[in-house]
Structure formats: structure tokens, C-alpha cells
N, C-alpha and C positions, 0 to 999 in steps of 0.2 A: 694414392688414397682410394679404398673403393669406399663405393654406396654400399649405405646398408643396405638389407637385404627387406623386402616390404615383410611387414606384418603379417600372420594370418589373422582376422576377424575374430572377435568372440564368439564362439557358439557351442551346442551339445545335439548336435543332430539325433543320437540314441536317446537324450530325455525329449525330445520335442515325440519324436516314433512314437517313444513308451506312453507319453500324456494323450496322446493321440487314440491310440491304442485301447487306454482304459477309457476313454469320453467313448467311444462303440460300445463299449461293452456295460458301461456302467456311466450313461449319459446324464442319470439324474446328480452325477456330480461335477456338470455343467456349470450349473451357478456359482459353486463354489469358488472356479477359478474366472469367471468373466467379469468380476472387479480389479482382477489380480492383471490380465494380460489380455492383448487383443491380436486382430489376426497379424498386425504390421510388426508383432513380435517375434514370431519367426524367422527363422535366418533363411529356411527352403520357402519361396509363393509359395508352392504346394500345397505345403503342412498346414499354411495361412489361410490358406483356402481352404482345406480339410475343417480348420478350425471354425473358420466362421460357419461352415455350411452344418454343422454338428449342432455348434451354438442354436442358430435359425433352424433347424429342424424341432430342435428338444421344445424351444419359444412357443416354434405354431404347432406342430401334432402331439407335442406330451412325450413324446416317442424318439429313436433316431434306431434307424436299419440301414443297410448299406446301400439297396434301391433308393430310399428317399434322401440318400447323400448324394449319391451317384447324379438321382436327375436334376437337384437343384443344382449340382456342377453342374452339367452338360445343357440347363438353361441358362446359365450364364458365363458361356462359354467357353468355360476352365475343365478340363479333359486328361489335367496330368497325370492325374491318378487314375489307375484302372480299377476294374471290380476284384482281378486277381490281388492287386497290391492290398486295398481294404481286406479283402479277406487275410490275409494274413496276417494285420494286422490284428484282426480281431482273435486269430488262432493265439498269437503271442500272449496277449494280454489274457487270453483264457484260464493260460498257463500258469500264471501267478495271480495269488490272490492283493489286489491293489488296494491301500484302504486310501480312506479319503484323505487323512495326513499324505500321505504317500502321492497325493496329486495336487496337494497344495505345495509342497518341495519343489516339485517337477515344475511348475508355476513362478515361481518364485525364482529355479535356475532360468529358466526360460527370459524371465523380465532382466536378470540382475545380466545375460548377457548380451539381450536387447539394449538395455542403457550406455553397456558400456560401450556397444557399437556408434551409438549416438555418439557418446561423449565424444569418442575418436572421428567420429565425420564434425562433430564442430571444431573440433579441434584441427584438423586440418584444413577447413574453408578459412579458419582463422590465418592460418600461415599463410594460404594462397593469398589472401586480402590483406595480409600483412606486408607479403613481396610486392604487393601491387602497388606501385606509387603514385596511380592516377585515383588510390581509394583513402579518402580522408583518414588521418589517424583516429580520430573522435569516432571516425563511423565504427571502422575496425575492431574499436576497442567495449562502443557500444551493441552492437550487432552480436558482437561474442560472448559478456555477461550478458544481455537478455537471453540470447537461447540457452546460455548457463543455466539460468533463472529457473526457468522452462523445463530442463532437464532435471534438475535437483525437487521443483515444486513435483513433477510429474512421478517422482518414485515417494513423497510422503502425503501426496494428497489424494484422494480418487475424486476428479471429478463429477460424476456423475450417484447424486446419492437422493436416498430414495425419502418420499416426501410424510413417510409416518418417522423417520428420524430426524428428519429437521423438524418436524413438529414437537416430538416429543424432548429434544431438546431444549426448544423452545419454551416447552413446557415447565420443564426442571428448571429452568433459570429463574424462569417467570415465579413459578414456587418460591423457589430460594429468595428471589428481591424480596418477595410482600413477606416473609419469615421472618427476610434478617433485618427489613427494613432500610435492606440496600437504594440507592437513589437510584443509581444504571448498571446494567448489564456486566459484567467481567469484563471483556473484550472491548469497552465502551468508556473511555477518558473523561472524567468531569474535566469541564474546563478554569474551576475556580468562580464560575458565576453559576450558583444553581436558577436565577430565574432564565439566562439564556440556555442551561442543561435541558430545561424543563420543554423547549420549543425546538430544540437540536438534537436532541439526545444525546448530546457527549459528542466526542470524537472518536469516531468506527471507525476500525481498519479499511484501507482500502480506497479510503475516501480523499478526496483534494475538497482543503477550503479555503477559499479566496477569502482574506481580508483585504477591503481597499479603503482609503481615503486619502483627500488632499493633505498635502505636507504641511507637519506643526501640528493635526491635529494628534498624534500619537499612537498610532500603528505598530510602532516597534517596541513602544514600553508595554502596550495592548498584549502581541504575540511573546514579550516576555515572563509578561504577569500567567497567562496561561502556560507557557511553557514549563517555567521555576513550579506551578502548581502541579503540573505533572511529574516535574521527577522530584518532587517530594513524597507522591503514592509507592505503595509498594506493588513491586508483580508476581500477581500468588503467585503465578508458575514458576517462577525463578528465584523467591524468596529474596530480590534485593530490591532497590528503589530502580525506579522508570528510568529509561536510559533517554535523554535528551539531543539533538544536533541541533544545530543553529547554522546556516550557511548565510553571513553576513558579509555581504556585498557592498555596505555603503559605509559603516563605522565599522570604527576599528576594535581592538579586544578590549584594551586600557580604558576606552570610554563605554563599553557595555559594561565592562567591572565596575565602572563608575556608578554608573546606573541601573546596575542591582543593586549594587551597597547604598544608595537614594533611595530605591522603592521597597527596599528590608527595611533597612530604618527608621526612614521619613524626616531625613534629613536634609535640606535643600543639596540641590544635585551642583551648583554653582560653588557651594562651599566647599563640596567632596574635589571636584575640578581643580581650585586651586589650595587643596591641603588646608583649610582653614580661614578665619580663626575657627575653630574649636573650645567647645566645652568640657570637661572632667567629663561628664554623661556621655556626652559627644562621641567621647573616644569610647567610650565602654561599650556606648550603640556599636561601634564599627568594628571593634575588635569581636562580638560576638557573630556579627552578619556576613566576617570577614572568616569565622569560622564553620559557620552555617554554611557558605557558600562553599567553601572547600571539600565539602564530605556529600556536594550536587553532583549528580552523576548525569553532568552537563557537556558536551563537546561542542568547540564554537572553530569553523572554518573561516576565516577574513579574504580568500583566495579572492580577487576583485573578477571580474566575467569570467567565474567558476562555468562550464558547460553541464547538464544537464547527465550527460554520461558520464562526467568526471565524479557526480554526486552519486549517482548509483557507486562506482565505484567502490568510493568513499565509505559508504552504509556497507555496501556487500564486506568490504575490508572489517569495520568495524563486529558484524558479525563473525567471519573467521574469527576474527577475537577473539570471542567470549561475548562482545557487548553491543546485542541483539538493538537496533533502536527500536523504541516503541513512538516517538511523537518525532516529526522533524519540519523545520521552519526554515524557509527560502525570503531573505529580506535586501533585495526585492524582486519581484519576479521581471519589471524590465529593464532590472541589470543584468540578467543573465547574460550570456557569449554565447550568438551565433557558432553552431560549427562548421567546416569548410563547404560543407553540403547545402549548406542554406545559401550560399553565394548568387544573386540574382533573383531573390525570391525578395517580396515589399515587407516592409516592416511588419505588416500586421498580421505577413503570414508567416514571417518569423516568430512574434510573439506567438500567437496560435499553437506555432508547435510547440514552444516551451509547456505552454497548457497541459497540450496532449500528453507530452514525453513524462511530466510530472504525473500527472492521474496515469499512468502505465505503469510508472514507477512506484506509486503508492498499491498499486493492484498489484503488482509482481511481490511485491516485499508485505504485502498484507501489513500496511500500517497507515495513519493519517499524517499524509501532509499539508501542513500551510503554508499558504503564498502568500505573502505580502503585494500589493499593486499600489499604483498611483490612478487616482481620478482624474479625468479630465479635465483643464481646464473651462472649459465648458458649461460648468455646475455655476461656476461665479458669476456666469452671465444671466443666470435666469433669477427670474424675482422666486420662483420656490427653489431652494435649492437642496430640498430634498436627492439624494442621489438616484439615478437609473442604470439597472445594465449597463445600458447605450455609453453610460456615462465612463466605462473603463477605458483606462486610454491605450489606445493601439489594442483594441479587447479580443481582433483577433475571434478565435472561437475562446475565450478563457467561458464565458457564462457557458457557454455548450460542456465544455469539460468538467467543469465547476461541481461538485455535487451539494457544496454550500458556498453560496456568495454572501458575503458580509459586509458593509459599509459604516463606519465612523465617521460621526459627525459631533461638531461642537458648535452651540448655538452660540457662542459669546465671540466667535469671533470674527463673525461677519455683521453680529448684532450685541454690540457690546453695555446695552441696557436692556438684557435679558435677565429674566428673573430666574434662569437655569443656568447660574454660575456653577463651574466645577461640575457640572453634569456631560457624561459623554452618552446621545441616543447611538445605539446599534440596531442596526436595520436590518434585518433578516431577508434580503431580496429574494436570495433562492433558496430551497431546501427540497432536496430531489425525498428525500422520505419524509415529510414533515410538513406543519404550519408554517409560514410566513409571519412577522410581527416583528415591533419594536421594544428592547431592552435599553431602560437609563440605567448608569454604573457612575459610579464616583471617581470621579481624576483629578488625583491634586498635583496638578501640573509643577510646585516649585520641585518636589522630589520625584514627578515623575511616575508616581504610582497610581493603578486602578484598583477599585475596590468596590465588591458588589454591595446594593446598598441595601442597610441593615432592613430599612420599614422602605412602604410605599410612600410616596409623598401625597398627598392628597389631592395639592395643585400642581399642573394640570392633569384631568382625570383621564390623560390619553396618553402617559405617559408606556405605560406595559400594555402590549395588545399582539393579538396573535390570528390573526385570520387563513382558515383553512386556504389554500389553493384547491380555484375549482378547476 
């Protein structure tokens, strides 16, 4: 059997000369391509070199001549080109009239054979790490769709954009809300509570937001009441409803179906559980909530210590698809699965990296996600039991990661002659772009459901409260 034979690399060394070529001659169409490609796109140092020092001449003199290339190489130690070679090139490009289309092409082959070289060097450290059996599979597999990630983000985005069009974006949006009478942004998820909209702005892409509280209080009917509210929106871009994930760690599917069709309804979740008794209505409720729910464009994982790379994954799969997620919900975040790689590291800096690896994952996929947490026990020892940071357990850096921390709390049930039956306060502990403050919502805990509340209540008058962070 023989080996194949190796590859040669991507490249076009005659368009990289000829782009070359016309930036001498015709420099003020520098700009044009230095969104497009940079020097490490080159397949010859050389050229890369050539390029940058073109670019950095046009920037600071206005200008670029072959002396003032020449010496910014030769201050910086780079000599491969001579003054004979420049000249030539500039004779070629004399020769033909180049228009500016005609060096955005050149541009354009130049990156599309940049990329592919990429592709194929991760593509082959993959296999190396792949043959390597002292290199975790998780890592292998994670290690490979992030520079994926990376790769794909890097040929549809530029990062580097200039600051009168993020303004004037800004602008047009900001127009368009006060027009249309929009609540938030395009890009920006109601979460089904306009007075917690109002202190959070929705759910941005890009963002991790912790919801945490002690068990029973209802965290997971919480992160479903938002979730079911989002893929019931539509997505201009895409002209269908929100694409939803749920990665469900502790219950199972049969009982989250249970308890949608309870919090659609509003029909005790104990009855739904054991099929009855039922009423004529009864059934009418569930058979329409049982339709509604079918036409959710809802995805639910039960995978028990799912890993954190297995969930990217997952998403990246679901895009291949067709089915882009826009919101995704981790319940709970310390049930996740250590990977081999964390072996010997302390719980809390296990949990810590889930933090991370999730706000990385929400950044690469430019979407929000939510984590569910447990509080510490901790909280029930103190006479306030108000929640803190401090108070997440194994927290780890999760507040560090966090770009909104949230906490649930129910007064009735540590104080069961409280005069805020059926109220849940949410506590806005962090908000990296925002106020701080407290939001009450309605939980009618037989069926399970949240529900923002219609009026303010009058008592107590400290109910909604929103203080800047200074």
C-alpha cells in the first residue's frame, strides 16, 4: 500500500505579485483591501511583509514610493526584497491598467486561499490529537470546533469596525424602536417579563446569564416560562419562530412535557402527572396546549453530565441543519461533566471552568445563554436571607463570567405568614451593562407557572427597585 502523496498548500503566488504590484502603483487603493486581508495572509513572508509596509507607509506619509518601503523593511529587519525586485514590480503593474474591482478579486483570492490553508493546518493538528491517546477525547474534539468556530467567524465578520458605524447603527435602531414603538432592540430577546426587560435589556447575544436559587423555589419552570416566550417570537432574519435548546440535566423529557402542558394551561401539574381525573374543559385545555406545543421550535437534550464541548457540539450540529439556535438553557450548571482534563483540579475550579467555557461558547455562537445554578446552603443560615454572589455554590468564578447574575427567591417559604403568597422577588445582583434591582412576578406554583404581574401592588412599596451600580 503506499502513502499518499502530501498535498500542495492553497495558494496564487501571481495574484499575491500582481496585488502587490498595483498597491506601488496605485496605493490609495490600500484601504480598500485592508478589511479584506492582512499580512499573515500571504503564503510568501515576503509579500506579507511587502504588504504591511505598503499599508504603514500609505497610514503615515499619505504616500508609498519604493525608498520609503525599502527603509521601513530594512528598519525592521526584513531585507528579502530588494530595490531591483520592487522595481519590477511596479514596471508590471504599469503595464496594465488595474481598476479597483480588479484588486478587491485579488483580495478576496488571496484570503479564500489563506482560509483554506487554515482549515487544513486544523485539520491536521486534529488528527495528530486525535492519534494521541494521552490527549482527552473531549479536549480533541473541543479544541477542534472552537478553532472551527474561529475560522468560519473570521471569513463573515471583520473584526475591527470603525466607530461612526457602530454609531450610526446605533442610530437607525434607536430610530426605528421610538417609530415602531419597539420595546428592545432586534438582536435583544424579551424575556416575557417586561418589567425585568426594562432593567436587563433582554437577552443579547453573546451573553451568559446565571439564574440561581435554592431548590423548590422554581428555577426551572422560571427558565422555561422565558424560554417557551422566546420561541414563540419570530426571527426577522429568518422569517420563522426562535429556535429554542434546553440541555436538561436533572428531569427528564415526559416530565418537562408535563410541565409545559401545566404552565399553558394552568392546570395543576399533579393531575397532568397522574392522567387525571379530568374535566370536558380539562381535556380541551390540553389538547390545544398539546398542539401549541408541537408547532415550538423547541429542542430538549436529557444527556445526564452532558460536557460543555459535547453542547457546542450539539448547537454547531443543529446550525448545519438549518436550525440556527437563538436562546439556549443549561439546567443545571453543576450538573455538568468534568472532562478528562480537569482530573485533579478542586471542585470549584471545575465548576469555574464550566462558567468560562459557557460565556466562550455564548461569544463564539453569538447567542445568550442560560445557566441555571444552585445556591448555597448557606443562605438558610442567616437571619436575611436575602441572596449574595458569595452565596453560589462551588461559584468558582461563575459571578466573574457571569454578565448577568440572577437570584429567586420566595418569601413563603422560609416565612410562611407572609403577606407575599405566590409572589417570586428576582434580584438583579449583577448586570455588566445595566442597573441592579428587584423584580416580583407571579408563581402559581400548583401548575407551575410564572407570570408577570399585571399592576404594581401598592404594599410593600419596595417591591420593584432598580439602583444604578456605582
Amino acid at each position: 500500500m503506499t502513502s499518499a502523496q502530501p498535498l500542495d498548500p492553497p495558494r496564487n503566488i501571481e495574484i499575491e505579485r500582481a496585488l502587490l504590484a498595483a498597491l506601488l502603483v496605485h496605493p490609495e487603493y490600500s484601504p480598500l483591501v485592508a478589511d479584506t486581508i492582512t499580512a499573515d495572509d500571504f503564503y510568501l513572508e515576503k509579500y506579507g511583509q511587502l504588504f504591511r509596509a505598503i499599508v504603514t507607509c500609505y497610514r503615515d506619509h499619505g504616500k508609498v514610493d519604493i525608498h520609503l518601503v525599502r527603509d521601513l523593511l530594512s528598519s525592521e529587519g526584513k531585507t528579502a526584497l530588494s530595490l531591483m525586485e520592487l522595481g519590477e514590480m511596479i514596471s508590471e503593474a504599469a503595464l496594465e491598467m488595474i481598476s479597483p474591482d480588479a484588486v478587491k478579486e485579488y483580495a478576496l483570492t488571496i484570503r479564500d486561499c489563506a482560509d483554506r490553508r487554515r482549515l487544513a493546518a486544523i485539520a491536521q493538528q486534529a488528527i495528530a490529537r486525535a492519534y494521541d491517546r494521552r490527549v482527552p477525547i473531549d479536549d480533541v474534539t473541543s479544541t477542534m470546533l472552537a478553532e472551527m468556530t474561529r475560522a468560519i467567524q473570521r471569513r463573515s465578520a471583520n473584526p475591527l469596525q470603525p466607530l461612526i458605524e457602530l454609531t450610526n447603527r446605533w442610530y437607525a435602531q434607536a430610530t426605528q424602536l421610538i417609530e415602531g414603538g419597539d420595546a428592545l432592540p432586534p438582536k435583544q430577546l424579551p424575556t416575557g417579563f417586561p418589567l425585568l426587560d426594562t432593567i436587563i435589556g433582554g437577552l443579547r447575544p453573546g451573553e451568559l446569564i446565571v439564574i440561581a436559587a435554592r431548590p423548590g423555589v422554581g428555577k426551572t419552570s422560571f427558565a422555561l416560562s422565558v424560554l417557551t416566550h422566546v420561541c414563540s417570537l419570530m426571527n426577522d432574519e429568518r422569517d420563522t419562530p426562535n429556535n429554542g435548546v434546553l440541555f436538561s440535566l436533572e428531569m427528564k423529557p415526559p416530565q418537562l412535557v408535563e410541565r409545559l402542558l401545566a404552565m399553558q394551561t394552568g392546570i395543576d401539574l399533579v393531575k397532568i402527572r397522574n392522567r387525571g381525573p379530568f374535566h370536558f374543559r380539562d381535556i380541551q385545555e390540553i389538547t390545544r396546549a398539546a398542539a401549541h406545543l408541537s408547532e415550538t421550535r423547541l429542542w430538549i437534550s436529557d444527556t445526564f453530565g452532558v460536557t460543555v464541548p459535547k453542547i457546542r457540539e450539539h448547537l454547531i450540529w443543529m446550525t448545519a441543519q438549518g436550525n440556527p439556535p437563538d436562546l439556549v438553557v443549561v439546567d443545571y450548571l453543576q450538573l455538568l461533566r468534568p472532562s478528562e482534563s480537569d482530573i485533579g483540579r478542586s471542585r470549584e475550579q471545575i465548576v469555574g471552568g464550566f462558567s468560562r467555557d459557557l460565556k466562550a461558547l455564548a461569544t463564539d455562537l453569538n447567542l445568550p445563554i442560560i445557566a441555571l445554578a444552585q445556591l448555597s446552603r448557606a443562605i438558610e443560615q442567616r437571619e436575611d436571607q436575602r441572596p449574595k454572589l458569595s452565596d453560589l455554590r462551588e461559584s468558582g468564578s461563575i459571578e466573574q463570567d457571569a454578565d448577568i447574575v440572577m437570584f429567586l427567591t420566595r418569601e413563603e417559604l422560609h416565612q410562611p405568614d407572609t403577606a407575599r403568597h405566590g409572589l417570586v422577588t428576582i434580584h438583579i445582583a449583577k448586570n455588566r451593562n445595566g442597573p441592579t434591582g428587584t423584580v416580583p412576578v407571579q408563581f402559581q406554583q400548583a401548575c407551575a407557572r410564572f407570570l408577570p404581574l399585571p399592576t404594581l401592588p401598592v404594599e410593600p412599596p419596595d417591591l420593584v427597585s432598580a439602583e444604578r451600580r456605582k
